[in-house]
C-alpha positions as CSV (number, residue, x, y, z in Angstrom):
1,X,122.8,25.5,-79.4
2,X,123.1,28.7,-77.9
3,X,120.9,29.4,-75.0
4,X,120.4,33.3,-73.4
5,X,120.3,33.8,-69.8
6,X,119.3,37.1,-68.2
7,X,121.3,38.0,-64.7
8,X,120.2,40.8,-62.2
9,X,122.2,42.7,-59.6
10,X,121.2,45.2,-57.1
11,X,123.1,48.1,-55.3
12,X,126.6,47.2,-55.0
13,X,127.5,46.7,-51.1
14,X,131.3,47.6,-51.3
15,X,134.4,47.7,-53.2
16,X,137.7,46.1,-52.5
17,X,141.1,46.2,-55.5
18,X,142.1,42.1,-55.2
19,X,144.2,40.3,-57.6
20,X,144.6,36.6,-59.0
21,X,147.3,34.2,-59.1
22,X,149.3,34.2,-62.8
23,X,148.2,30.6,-62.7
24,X,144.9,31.4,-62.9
25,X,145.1,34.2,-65.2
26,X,147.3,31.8,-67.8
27,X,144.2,29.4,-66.8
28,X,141.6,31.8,-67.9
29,X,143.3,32.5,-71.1
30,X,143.2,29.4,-72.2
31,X,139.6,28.8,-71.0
32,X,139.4,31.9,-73.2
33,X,140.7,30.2,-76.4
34,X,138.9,27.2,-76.2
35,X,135.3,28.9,-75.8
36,X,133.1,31.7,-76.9
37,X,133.2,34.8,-75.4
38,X,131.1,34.0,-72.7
39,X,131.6,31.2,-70.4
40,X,129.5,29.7,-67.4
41,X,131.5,27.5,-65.0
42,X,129.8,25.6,-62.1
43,X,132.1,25.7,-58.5
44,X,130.8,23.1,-56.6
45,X,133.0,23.9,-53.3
46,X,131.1,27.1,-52.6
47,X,127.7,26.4,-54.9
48,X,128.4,29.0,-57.8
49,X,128.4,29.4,-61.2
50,X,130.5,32.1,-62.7
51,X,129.4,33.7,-66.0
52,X,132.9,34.6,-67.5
53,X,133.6,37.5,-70.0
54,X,136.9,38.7,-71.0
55,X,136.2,42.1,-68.7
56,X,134.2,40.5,-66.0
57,X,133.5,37.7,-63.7
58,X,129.7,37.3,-61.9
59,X,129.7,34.6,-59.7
60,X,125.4,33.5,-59.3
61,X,124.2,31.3,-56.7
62,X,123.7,27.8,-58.4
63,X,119.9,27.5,-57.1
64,X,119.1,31.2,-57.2
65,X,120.5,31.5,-60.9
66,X,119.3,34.9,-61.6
67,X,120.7,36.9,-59.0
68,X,124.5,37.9,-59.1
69,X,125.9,37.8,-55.8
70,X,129.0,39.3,-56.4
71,X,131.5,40.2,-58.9
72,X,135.4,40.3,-60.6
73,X,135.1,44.0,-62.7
74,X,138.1,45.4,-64.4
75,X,140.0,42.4,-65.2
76,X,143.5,43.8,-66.3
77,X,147.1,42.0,-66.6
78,X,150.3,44.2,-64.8
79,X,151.5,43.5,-68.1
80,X,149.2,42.2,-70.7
81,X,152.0,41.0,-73.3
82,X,153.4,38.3,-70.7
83,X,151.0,35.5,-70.0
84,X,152.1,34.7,-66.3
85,X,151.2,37.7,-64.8
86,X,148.9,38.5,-61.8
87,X,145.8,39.3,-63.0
88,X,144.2,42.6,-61.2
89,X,140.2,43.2,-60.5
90,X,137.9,44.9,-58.5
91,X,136.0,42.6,-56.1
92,X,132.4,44.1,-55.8
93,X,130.1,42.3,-53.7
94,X,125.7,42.9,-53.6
95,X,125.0,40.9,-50.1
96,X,127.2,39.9,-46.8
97,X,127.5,36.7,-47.5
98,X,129.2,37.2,-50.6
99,X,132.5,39.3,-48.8
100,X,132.2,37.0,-45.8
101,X,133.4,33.9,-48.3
102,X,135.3,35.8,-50.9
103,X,138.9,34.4,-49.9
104,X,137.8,30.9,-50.4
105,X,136.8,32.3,-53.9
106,X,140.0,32.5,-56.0
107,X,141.3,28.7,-55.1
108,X,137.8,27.3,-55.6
109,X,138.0,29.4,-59.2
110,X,141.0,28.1,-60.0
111,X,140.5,24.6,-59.1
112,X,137.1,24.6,-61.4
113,X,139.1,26.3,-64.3
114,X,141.7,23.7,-64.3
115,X,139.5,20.6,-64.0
116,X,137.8,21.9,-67.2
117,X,140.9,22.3,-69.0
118,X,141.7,18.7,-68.2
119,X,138.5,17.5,-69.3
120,X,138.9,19.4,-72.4
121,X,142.1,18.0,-72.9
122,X,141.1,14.3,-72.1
123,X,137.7,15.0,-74.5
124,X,140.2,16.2,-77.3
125,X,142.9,13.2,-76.8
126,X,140.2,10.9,-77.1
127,X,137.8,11.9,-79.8
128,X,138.4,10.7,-83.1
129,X,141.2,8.5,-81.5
130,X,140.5,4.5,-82.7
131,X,142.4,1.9,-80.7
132,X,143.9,-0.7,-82.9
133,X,144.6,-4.3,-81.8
134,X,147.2,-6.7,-83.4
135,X,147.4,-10.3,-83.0
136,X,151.0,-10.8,-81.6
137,X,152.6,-14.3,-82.8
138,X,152.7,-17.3,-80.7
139,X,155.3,-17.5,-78.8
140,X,155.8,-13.9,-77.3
């Protein structure tokens, strides 16, 4: 069941050129694959959810869910044929707060991406799995 959620943004505050670990950009491509186009994933360390699209990242306070505090625009690989590269962005923030805790950002991001890989993983190992149990003769 889809769902459609409407996100607003006011004047951008700044502009900074950051970029993100390979790690994280293999991560996202495999997020990627798994999922529509558009993702939400909750961060819990810092109280976010960010709404991914392959050319953009908007990371939304998890209790003010209409307002995007910040944002990763431009998303582009140094070289997009090699799956481990750093992954280059442009780090636009719309209030204080938002560049005040943007370092904590990417390992928070990266921490939630791979936690829902795993679970995707465990949830795919273990659906349609049946667990079959054999007698084993006396004596062993």
């Amino acid at each position: 069941m889809y769902q459609q959620h409407n996100y607003y943004r006011g004047e951008a505050l700044g502009r900074e050129k950051r970029t993100l670990p390979a790690d994280t950009h293999h991560d996202l491509i495999r997020l990627h694959r798994q999922k529509d186009s558009k993702l939400l994933l909750p961060i819990p360390k810092l109280n976010y959810l960010a709404v991914i699209q392959r050319d953009e990242i908007c990371f939304v306070d998890l209790h003010m869910r209409q307002v995007i505090e910040f944002a990763w625009q431009g998303l582009r690989a140094e070289n997009p044929d090699h799956l481990f590269t750093p992954l280059h962005y442009e780090f636009c923030w719309y209030n204080s707060v938002a560049h005040e805790i943007m370092d904590d950002v990417p390992d928070a991001f990266a921490t939630a991406i791979s936690r829902r890989l795993a679970r995707s993983r465990q949830t795919a190992s273990t659906s349609g799995s049946v667990l079959l149990s054999f007698p084993t003769p006396a004596g062993e």
